[in-house]
N, C-alpha and C positions, 0 to 999 in steps of 0.2 A: 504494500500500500504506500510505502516513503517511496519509494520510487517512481510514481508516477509527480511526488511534487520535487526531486533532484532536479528539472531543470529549472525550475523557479525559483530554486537556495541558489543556485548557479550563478541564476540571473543577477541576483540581490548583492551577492557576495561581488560579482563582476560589476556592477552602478557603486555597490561601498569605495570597492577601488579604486575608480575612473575619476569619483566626484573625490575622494579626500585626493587622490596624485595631482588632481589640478586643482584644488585650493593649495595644496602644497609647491607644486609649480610656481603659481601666481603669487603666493607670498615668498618664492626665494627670486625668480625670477625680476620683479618689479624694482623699479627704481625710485630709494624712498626720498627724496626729498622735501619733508612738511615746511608748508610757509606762514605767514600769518593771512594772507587770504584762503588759503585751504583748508584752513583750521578755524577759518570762521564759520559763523552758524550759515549763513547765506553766500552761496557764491554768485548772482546775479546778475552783480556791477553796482548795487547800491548798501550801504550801510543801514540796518534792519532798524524798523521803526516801531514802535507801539511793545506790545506784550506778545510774546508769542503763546500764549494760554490765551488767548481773547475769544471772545464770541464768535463762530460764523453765524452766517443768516441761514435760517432752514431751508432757504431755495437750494444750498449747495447739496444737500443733503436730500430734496427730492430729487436732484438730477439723479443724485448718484440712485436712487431708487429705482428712477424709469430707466435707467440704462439699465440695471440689472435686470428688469421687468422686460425689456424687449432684446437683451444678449441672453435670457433662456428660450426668448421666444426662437434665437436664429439656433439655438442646439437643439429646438422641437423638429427645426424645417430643415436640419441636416439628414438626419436618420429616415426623416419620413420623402425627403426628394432621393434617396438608395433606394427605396420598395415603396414607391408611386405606381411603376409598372404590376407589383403583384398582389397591392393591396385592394384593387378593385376600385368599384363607385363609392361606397360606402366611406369608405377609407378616404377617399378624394377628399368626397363632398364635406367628413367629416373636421380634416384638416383646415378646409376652407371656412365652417361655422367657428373653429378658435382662432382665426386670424380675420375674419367680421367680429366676434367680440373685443378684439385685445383691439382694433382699429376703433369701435365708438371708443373702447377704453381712452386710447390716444386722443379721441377728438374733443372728449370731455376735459383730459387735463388740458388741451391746448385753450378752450373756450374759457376753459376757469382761470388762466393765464400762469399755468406751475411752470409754462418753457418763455416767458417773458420776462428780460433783465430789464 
């Protein structure tokens, strides 16, 4: 019964190695020289203003919501544009009724103005 998961320890053991020889790499390899602009908190071009604890405004924070909301919607319409061809009508038609929902969805935040700076 181990045997059937030996090539999956394999796997694990070979990504353990790959990923610590190249952070080990890139920390022997690199060339360290720290300045006081790269050891500041912002590299931009401008010297940092205010508090960096301050309040954002909730719009940043709906964004970040409907993007999450319509980047699951494009992992729904990967798997299902693979088996379009063998999922039939049903299947079609069905994908199309949650991407008509998730579109009023859309139309309602834009009406109520969640995507207006």
């Amino acid at each position: 019964m181990l045997v059937e998961y030996a090539n999956i320890g394999i796997y694990w053991v070979l990504v353990l190695f790959i990923a610590l020889a190249l952070c080990a790499l890139s920390f022997l390899l690199v060339y360290h020289k720290p300045d006081d602009e790269k050891l500041s908190a912002y590299e931009c071009g401008f010297s940092p203003f205010g508090d960096a604890r301050g309040r954002f405004e909730v719009k940043f924070y709906l964004v970040a919501i409907l993007f999450i909301i319509f980047d699951l919607e494009i992992t729904f319409l990967f798997p299902w544009s693979v088996v379009v061809g063998h999922i039939g009508f049903w299947g079609f038609n069905s994908m199309f009724i949650f991407l008509f929902i998730l579109t009023i969805g859309f139309i309602y935040e834009w009406m109520k103005g969640a995507l207006d700076w």
